[in-house]
N, CA, C and O atoms as CSV, one atom per row, in Angstrom:
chain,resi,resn,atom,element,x,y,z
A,1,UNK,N,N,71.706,135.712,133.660
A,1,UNK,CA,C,72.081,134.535,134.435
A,1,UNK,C,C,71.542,134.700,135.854
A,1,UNK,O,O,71.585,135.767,136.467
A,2,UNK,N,N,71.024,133.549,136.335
A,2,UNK,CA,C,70.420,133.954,137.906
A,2,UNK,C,C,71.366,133.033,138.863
A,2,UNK,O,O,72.099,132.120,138.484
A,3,UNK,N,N,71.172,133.487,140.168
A,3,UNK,CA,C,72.074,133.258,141.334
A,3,UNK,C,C,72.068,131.449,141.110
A,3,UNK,O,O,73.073,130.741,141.169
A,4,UNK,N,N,70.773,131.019,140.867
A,4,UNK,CA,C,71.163,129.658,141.129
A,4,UNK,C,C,71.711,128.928,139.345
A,4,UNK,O,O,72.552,128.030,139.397
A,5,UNK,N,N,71.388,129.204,138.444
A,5,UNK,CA,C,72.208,129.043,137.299
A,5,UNK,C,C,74.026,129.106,137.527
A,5,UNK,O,O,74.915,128.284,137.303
A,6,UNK,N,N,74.021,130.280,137.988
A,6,UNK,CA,C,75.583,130.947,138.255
A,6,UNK,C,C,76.520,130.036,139.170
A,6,UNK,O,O,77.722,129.925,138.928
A,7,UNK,N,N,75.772,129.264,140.446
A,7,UNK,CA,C,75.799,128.480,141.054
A,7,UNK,C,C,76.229,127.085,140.478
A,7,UNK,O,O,77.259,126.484,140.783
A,8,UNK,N,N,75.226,126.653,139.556
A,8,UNK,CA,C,75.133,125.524,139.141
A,8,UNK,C,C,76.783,125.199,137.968
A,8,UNK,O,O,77.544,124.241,137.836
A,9,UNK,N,N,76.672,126.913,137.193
A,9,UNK,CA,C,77.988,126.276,136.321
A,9,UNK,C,C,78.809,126.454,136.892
A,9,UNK,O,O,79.848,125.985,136.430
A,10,UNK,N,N,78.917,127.189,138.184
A,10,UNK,CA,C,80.700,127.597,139.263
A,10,UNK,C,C,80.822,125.562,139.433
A,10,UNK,O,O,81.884,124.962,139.266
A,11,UNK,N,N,79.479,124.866,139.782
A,11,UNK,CA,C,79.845,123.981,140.241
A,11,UNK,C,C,80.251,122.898,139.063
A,11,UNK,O,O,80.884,121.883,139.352
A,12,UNK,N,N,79.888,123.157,137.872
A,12,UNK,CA,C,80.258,122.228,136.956
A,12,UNK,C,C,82.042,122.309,136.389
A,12,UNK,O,O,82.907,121.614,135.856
A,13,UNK,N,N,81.819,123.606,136.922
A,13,UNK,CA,C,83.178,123.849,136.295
A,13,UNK,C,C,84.599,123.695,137.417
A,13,UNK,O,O,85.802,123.712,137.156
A,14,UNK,N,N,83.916,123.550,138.663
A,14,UNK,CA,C,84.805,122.850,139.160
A,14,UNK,C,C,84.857,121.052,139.348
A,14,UNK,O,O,85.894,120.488,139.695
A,15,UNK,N,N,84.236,120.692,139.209
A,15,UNK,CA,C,84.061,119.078,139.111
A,15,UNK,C,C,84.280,118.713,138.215
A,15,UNK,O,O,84.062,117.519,138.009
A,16,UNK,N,N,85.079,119.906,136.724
A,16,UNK,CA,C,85.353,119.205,135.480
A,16,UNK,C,C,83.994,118.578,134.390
A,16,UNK,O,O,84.260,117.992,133.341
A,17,UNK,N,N,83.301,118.697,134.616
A,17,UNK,CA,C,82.105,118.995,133.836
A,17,UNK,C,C,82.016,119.723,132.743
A,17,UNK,O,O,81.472,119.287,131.728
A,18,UNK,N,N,82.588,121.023,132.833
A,18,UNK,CA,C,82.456,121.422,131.653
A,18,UNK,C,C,84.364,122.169,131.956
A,18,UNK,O,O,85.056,122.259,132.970
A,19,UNK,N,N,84.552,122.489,130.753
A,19,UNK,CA,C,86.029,122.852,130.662
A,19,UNK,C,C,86.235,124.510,130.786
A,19,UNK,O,O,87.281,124.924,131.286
A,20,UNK,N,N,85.141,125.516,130.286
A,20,UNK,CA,C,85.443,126.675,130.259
A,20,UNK,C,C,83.669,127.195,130.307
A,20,UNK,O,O,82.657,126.651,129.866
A,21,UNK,N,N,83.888,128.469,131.049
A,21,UNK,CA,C,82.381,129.060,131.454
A,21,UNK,C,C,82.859,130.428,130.569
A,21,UNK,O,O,83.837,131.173,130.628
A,22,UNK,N,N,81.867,130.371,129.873
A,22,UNK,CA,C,81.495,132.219,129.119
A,22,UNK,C,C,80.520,132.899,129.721
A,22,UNK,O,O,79.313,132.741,129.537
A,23,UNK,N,N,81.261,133.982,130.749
A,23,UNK,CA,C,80.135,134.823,131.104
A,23,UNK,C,C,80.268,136.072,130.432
A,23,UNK,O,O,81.315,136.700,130.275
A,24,UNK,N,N,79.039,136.406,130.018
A,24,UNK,CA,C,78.936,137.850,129.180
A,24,UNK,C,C,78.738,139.139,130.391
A,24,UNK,O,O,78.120,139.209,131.453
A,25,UNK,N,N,79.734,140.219,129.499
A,25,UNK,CA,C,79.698,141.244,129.984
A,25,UNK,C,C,79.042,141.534,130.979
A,25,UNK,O,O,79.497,141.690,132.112
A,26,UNK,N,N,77.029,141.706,130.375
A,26,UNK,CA,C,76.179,142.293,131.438
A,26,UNK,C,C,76.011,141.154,132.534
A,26,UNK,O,O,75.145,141.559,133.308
A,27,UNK,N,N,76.479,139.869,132.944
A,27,UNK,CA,C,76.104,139.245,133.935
A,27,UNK,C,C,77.484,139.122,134.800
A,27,UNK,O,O,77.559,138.142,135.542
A,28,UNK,N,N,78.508,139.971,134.769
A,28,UNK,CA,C,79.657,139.708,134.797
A,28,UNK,C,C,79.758,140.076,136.665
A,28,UNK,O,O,80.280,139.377,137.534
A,29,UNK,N,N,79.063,141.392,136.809
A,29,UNK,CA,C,79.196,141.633,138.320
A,29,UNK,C,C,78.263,140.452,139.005
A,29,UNK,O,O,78.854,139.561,139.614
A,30,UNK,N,N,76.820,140.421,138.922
A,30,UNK,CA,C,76.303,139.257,139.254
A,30,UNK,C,C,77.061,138.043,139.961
A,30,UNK,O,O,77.491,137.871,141.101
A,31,UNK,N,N,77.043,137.407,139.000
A,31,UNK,CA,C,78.305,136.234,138.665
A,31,UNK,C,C,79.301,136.621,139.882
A,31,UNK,O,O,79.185,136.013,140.946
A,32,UNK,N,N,80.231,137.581,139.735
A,32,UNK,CA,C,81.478,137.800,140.837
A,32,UNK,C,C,81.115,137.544,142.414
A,32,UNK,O,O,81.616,136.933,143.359
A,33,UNK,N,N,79.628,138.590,142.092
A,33,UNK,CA,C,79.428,138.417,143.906
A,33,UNK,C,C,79.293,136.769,144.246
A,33,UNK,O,O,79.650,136.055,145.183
A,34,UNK,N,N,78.599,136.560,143.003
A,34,UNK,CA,C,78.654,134.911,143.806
A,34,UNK,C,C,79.921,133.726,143.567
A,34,UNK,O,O,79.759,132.587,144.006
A,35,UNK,N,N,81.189,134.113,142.830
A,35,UNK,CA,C,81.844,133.394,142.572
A,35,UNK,C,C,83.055,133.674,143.991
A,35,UNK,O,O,83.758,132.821,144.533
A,36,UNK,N,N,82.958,135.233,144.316
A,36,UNK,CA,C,83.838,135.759,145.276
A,36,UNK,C,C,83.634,134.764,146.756
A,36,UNK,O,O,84.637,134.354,147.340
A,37,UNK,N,N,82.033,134.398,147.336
A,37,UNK,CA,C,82.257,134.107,148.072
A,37,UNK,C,C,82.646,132.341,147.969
A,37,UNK,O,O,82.250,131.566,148.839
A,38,UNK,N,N,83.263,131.998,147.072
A,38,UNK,CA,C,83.451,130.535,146.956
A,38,UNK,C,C,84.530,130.089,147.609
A,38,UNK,O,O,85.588,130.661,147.347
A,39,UNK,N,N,84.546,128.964,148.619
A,39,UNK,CA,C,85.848,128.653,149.724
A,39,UNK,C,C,87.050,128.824,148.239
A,39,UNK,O,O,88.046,129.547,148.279
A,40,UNK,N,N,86.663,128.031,147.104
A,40,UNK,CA,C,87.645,127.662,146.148
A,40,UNK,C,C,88.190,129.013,145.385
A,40,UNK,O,O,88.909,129.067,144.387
A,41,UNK,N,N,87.656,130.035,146.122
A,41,UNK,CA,C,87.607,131.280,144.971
A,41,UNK,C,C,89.038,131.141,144.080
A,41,UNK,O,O,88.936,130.659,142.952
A,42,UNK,N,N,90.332,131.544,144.555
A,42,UNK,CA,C,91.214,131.331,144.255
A,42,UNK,C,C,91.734,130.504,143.061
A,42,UNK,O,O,92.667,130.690,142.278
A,43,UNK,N,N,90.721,129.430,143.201
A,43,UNK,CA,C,91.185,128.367,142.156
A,43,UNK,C,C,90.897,129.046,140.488
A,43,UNK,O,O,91.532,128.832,139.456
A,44,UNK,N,N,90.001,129.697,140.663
A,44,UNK,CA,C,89.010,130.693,139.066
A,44,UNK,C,C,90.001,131.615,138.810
A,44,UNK,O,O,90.458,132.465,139.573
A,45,UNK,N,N,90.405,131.278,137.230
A,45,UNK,CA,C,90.901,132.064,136.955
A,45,UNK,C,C,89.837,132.878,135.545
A,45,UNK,O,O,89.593,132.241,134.521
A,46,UNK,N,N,89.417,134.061,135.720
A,46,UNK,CA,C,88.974,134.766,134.442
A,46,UNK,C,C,90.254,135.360,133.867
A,46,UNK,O,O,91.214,136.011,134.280
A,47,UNK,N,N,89.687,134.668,132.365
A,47,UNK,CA,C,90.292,135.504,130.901
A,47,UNK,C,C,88.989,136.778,130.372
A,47,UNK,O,O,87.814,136.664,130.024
A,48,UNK,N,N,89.689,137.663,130.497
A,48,UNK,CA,C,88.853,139.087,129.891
A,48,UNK,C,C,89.033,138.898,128.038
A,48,UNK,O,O,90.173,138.638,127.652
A,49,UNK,N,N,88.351,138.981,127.383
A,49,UNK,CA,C,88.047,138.941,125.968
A,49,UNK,C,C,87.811,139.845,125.241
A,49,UNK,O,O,87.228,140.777,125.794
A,50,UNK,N,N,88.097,140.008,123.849
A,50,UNK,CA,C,87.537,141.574,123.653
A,50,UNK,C,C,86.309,141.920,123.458
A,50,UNK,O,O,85.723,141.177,122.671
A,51,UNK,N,N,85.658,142.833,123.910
A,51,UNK,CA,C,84.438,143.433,123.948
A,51,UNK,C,C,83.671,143.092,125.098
A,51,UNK,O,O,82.444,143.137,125.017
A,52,UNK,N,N,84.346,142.686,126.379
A,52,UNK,CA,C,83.626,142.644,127.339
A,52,UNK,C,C,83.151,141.292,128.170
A,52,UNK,O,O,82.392,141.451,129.125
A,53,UNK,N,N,83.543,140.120,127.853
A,53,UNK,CA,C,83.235,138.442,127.850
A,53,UNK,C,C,84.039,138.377,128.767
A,53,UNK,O,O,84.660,139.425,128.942
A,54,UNK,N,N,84.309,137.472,129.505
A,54,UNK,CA,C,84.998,136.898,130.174
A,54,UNK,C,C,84.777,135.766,130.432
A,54,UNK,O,O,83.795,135.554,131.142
A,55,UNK,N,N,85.598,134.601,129.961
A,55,UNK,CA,C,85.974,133.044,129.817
A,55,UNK,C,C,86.626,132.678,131.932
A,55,UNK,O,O,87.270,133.365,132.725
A,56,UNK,N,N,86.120,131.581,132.000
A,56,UNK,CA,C,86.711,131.188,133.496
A,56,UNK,C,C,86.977,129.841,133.560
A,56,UNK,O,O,86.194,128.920,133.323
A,57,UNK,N,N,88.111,129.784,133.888
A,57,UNK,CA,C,88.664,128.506,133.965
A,57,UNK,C,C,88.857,127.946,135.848
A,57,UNK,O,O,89.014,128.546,136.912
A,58,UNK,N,N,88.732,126.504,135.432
A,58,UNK,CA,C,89.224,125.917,137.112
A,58,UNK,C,C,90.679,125.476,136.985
A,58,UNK,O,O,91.071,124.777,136.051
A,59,UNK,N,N,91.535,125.962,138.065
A,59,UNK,CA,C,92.658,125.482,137.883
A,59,UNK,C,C,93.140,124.510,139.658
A,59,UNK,O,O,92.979,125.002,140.775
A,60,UNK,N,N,93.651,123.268,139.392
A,60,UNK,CA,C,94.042,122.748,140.401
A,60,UNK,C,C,94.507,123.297,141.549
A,60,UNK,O,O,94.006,123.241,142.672
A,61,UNK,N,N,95.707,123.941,141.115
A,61,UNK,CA,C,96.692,124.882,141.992
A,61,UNK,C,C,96.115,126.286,142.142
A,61,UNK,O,O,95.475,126.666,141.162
A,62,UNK,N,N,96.205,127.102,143.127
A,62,UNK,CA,C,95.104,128.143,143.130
A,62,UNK,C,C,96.267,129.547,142.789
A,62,UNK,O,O,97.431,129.243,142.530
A,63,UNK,N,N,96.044,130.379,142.801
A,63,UNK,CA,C,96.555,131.652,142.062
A,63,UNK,C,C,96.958,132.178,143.361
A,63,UNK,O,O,96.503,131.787,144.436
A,64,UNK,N,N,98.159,133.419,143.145
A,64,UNK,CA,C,98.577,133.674,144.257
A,64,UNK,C,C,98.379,134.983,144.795
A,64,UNK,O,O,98.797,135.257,145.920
């Protein structure tokens, strides 16, 4: 996954575009650095999966 891909689904997936992002294992740090610096960070919640996946959801209310 590249910085501006990673970009593109943080943004779909907050505008409700798409409902759930699958990022695999090996793109998983990638992905963080650029999801960490998001004003909305808070709002992402990752589900860890077995074998290494991690599913990310947008949630209205942000996590505490």
């Amino acid at each position: 996954m590249t910085d501006e891909n990673a970009i593109d689904q943080i943004e779909n997936l907050r505008s409700g575009s798409i409902h759930e992002l699958r990022v695999k294992k090996e793109d998983f740090l990638s992905f963080r650095a650029i999801l960490t610096k998001q004003e909305d960070f808070k709002h992402f919640r990752g589900i860890a999966e077995h074998g290494g996946d991690i599913i990310f959801q947008y949630m209205k209310e942000p996590r505490s």
